[in-house]
C-alpha positions in Angstrom: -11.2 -3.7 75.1 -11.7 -5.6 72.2 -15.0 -7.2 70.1 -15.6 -10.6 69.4 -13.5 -11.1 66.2 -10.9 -8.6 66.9 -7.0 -8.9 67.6 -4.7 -6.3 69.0 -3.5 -4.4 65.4 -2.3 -1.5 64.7 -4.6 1.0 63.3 -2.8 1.8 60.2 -3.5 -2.0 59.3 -6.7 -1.6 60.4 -6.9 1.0 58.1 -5.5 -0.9 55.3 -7.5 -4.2 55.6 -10.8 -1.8 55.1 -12.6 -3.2 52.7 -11.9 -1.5 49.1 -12.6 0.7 47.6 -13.2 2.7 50.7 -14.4 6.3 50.7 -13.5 9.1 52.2 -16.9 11.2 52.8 -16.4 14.8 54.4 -19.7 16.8 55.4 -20.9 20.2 55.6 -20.3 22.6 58.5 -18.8 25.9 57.0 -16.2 27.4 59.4 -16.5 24.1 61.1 -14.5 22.3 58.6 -11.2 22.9 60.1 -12.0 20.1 61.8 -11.5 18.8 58.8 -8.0 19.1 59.1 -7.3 17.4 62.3 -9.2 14.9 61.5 -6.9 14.2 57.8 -4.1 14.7 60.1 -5.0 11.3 62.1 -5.6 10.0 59.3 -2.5 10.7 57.0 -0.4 9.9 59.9 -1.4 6.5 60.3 -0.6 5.9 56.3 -4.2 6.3 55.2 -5.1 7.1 51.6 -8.6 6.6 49.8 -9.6 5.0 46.7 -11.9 7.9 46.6 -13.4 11.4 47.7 -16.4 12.3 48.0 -17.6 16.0 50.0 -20.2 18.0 50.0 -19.9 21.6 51.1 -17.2 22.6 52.8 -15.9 19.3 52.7 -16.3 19.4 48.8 -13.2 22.0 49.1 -11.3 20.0 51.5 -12.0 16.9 50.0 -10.9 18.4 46.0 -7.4 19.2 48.1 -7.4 15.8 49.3 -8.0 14.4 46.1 -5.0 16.5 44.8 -2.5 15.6 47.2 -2.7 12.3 49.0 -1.2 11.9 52.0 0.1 15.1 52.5 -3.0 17.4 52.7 -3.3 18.1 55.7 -0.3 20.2 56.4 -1.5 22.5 53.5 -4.9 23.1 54.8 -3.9 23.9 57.9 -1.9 26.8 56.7 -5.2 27.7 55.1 -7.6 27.3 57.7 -5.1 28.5 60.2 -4.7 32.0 57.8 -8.2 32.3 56.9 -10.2 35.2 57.6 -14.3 36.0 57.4 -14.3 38.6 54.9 -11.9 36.7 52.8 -14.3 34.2 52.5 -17.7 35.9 52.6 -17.1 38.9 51.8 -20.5 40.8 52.7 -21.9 44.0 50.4 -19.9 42.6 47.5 -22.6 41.3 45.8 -22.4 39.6 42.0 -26.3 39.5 41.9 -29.2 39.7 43.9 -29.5 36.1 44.4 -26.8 36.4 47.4 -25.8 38.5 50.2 -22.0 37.8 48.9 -20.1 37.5 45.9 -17.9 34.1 45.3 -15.1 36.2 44.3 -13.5 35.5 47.7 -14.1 31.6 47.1 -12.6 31.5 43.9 -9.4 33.2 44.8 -9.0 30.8 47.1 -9.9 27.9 44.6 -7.5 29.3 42.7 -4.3 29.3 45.6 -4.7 25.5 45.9 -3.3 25.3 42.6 -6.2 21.9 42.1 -6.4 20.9 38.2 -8.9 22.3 35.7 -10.9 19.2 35.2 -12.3 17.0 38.4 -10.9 13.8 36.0 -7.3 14.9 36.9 -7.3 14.8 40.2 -5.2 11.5 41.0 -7.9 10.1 43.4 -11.6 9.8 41.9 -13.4 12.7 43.4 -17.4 13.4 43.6 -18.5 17.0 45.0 -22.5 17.0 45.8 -24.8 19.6 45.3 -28.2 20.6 45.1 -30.6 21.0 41.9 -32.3 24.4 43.5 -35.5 23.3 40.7 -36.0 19.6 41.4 -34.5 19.6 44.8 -32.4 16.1 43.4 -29.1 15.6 44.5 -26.6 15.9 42.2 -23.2 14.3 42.2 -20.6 16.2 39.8 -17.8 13.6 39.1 -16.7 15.1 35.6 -16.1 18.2 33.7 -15.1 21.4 35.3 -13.8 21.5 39.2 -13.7 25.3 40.4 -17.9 25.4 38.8 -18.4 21.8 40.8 -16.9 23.1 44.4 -18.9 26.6 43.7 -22.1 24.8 43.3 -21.5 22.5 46.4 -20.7 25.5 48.7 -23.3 27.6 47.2 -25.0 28.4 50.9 -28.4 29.4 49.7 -28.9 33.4 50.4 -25.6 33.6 51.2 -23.4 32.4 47.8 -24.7 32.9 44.0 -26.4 30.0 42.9 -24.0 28.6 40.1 -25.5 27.1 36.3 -23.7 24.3 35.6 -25.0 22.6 31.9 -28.5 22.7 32.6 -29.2 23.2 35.6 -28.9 25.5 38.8 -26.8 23.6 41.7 -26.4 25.2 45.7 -25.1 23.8 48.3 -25.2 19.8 48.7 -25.8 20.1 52.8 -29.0 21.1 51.5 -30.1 17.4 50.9 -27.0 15.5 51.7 -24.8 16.7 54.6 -23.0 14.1 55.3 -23.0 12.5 51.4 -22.4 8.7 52.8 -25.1 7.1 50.4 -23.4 9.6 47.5 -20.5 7.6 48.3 -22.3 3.7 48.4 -23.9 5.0 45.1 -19.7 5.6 43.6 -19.4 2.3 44.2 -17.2 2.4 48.0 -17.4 -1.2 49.9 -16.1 1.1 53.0 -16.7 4.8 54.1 -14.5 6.7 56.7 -17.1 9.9 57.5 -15.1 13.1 58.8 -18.6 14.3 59.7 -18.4 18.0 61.6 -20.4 20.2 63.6 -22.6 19.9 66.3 -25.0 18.5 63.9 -22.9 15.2 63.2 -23.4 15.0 67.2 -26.3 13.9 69.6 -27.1 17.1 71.7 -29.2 16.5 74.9 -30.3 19.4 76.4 -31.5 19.3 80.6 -34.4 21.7 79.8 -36.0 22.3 76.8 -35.6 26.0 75.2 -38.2 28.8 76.0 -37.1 32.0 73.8 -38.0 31.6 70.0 -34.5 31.9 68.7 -33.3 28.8 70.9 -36.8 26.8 69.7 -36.0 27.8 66.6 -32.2 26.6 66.2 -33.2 23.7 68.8 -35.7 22.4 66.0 -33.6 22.9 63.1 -30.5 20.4 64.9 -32.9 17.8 65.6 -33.9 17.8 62.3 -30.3 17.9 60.7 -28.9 15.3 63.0 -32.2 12.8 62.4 -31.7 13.3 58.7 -27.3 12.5 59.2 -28.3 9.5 61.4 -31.0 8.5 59.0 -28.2 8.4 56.2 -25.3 6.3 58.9 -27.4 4.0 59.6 -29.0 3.1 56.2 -25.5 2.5 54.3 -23.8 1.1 57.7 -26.3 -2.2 57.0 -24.3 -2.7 54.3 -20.4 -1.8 54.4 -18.6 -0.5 57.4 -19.2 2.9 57.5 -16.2 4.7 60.4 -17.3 7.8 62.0 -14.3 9.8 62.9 -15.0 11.7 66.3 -13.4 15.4 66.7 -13.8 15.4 70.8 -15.2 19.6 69.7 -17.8 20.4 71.9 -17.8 24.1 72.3 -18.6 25.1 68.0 -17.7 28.7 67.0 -20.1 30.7 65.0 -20.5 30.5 61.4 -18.4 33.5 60.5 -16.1 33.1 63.7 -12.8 31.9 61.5 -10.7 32.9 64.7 -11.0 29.1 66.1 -9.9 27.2 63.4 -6.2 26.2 65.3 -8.3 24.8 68.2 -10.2 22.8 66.1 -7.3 21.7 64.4 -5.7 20.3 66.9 -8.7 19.0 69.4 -9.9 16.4 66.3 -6.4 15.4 65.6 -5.3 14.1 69.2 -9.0 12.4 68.9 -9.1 11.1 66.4 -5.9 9.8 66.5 -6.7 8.1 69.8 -10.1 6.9 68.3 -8.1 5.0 65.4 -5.5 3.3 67.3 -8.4 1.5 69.1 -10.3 0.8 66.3 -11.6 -2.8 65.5 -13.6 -3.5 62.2 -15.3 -6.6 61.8 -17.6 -6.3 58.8 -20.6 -4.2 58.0 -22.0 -1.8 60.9 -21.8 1.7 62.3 -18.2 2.2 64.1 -17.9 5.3 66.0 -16.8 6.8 69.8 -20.0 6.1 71.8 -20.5 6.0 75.7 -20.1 2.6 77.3 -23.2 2.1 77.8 -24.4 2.4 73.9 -21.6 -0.2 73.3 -20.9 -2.4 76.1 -18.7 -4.9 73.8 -16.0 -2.7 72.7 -16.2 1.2 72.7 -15.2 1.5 68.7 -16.7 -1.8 67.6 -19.9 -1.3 65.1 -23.3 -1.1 67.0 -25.3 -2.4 64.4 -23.3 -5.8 63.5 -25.2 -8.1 66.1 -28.1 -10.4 64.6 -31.8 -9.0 65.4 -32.8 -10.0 68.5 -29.2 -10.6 70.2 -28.6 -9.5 73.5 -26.5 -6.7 74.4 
């Protein structure tokens, strides 16, 4: 079914007609961002390519590789994701300092196999990776200079990865203030943003009973908190350019270190998202994403936060 406004296209036009320069933004989510692959699958397959990247985390890694090779990413990181192992990765009791529980030697070697240029300025799409200034607590968007020290200092999990110095200042992870950098990517100039958001974070969770050990209080607390800030974030910049959430149809998340997944969530976001696309309809500013009928009785893809205040729905 189809909004008000919308003809029967394909979604690669759909796609193209996006208003430009469109973004695309990948979040955080560790191990989760194999998803990230199934989700540039859909994506590549319907002929997309952005006018630029922007990731934070994780998706600061996947996005650089996306940057490097448009249109044909995909298949390379899913060899990667699909070969990838924990202690390749995080490589726990190797420690480079006592800042970390793991040395980023593991990181940079795999940096180093994607064979991405020295400087972020020669990637052939414009590419921002966000981190965190751990003294001002500022997010910092690193669009120049050095790329290996800029996707360090994204996915610099505090506790977990070394802090890295970059000029002046000490950078971690960007989930830490941005996890899904959508206003990193308004602020770089994008009229449009497609979000390949991951994790049960990027997700409402309803629960049937509330938690009772402290563990389960403790991590139930902490996702309502990430998700408020994520929504917070959509709906702000959706006011004013269209801002597509990609869905990955995951809901049974691995663990953090549990690498052993990464084919199922591969494939699960790509047949998802694929089907989310071809039904897509975009008629200007708004927050498009797969919602339950009932949150969007008008069209199940078309934005719920295009009609006028006060409209019925």
């Amino acid at each position: 079914m189809m909004g008000e406004g919308c003809t029967q296209d394909s979604s690669a036009n759909v796609l193209r007609t996006l208003p430009r320069p469109v973004a695309a933004v990948l979040g955080g989510g560790g191990v989760l961002g194999a998803a990230h692959v199934g989700l540039g699958y859909a994506l590549e397959q319907r002929g997309f390519i952005p006018d630029l990247v922007v990731g934070t985390s994780v998706g600061a890694l996947t996005g650089a590789i996306t940057a490097a090779h448009p249109g044909r990413a995909a298949a390379y990181l899913d060899d990667v994701w699909s070969g990838l192992r924990r202690r390749e990765v995080f490589p726990i009791g190797h420690l480079s300092s006592r800042a970390s529980i793991c040395g980023d030697r593991g990181l940079r070697r795999l940096i180093a196999r994607a064979r991405l240029p020295r400087r972020i300025e020669h990637l052939p799409i414009p590419f921002t990776a966000v981190a965190t200034d751990l003294l001002t607590g500022e997010e910092t968007l690193l669009d120049q200079g050095d790329l290996e020290s800029a996707l360090l200092a994204s996915t610099a999990i505090p506790g977990v990865l070394p802090p890295i110095v970059r000029g002046n200042r000490t950078l971690v992870d960007g989930g830490v203030i941005a996890h899904v950098p959508v206003r990193a990517a308004q602020r770089a100039g994008a009229a449009s943003v497609v979000v390949l958001s991951v994790g049960p974070e990027s997700q409402p969770m309803r629960l049937r009973t509330a938690p009772r050990r402290a563990r389960a209080i403790a991590a139930r607390a902490k996702h309502l908190r990430l998700h408020h800030h994520i929504e917070s974030n959509l709906r702000e910049v959706s006011e004013h350019i269209p801002t597509i959430v990609l869905p990955t149809g995951i809901e049974a998340w691995p663990g953090p270190w549990d690498f052993s997944q990464s084919r199922r969530l591969i494939s699960t976001a790509s047949v998802t998202a694929g089907r989310f696309l071809d039904d897509l309809c975009v008629t200007g500013p708004g927050l498009y994403r797969d919602v339950d009928p009932p949150e969007a009785p008008f069209s199940r893809n078309q934005a719920t936060t295009t009609f006028p205040a006060g409209a019925a729905r």
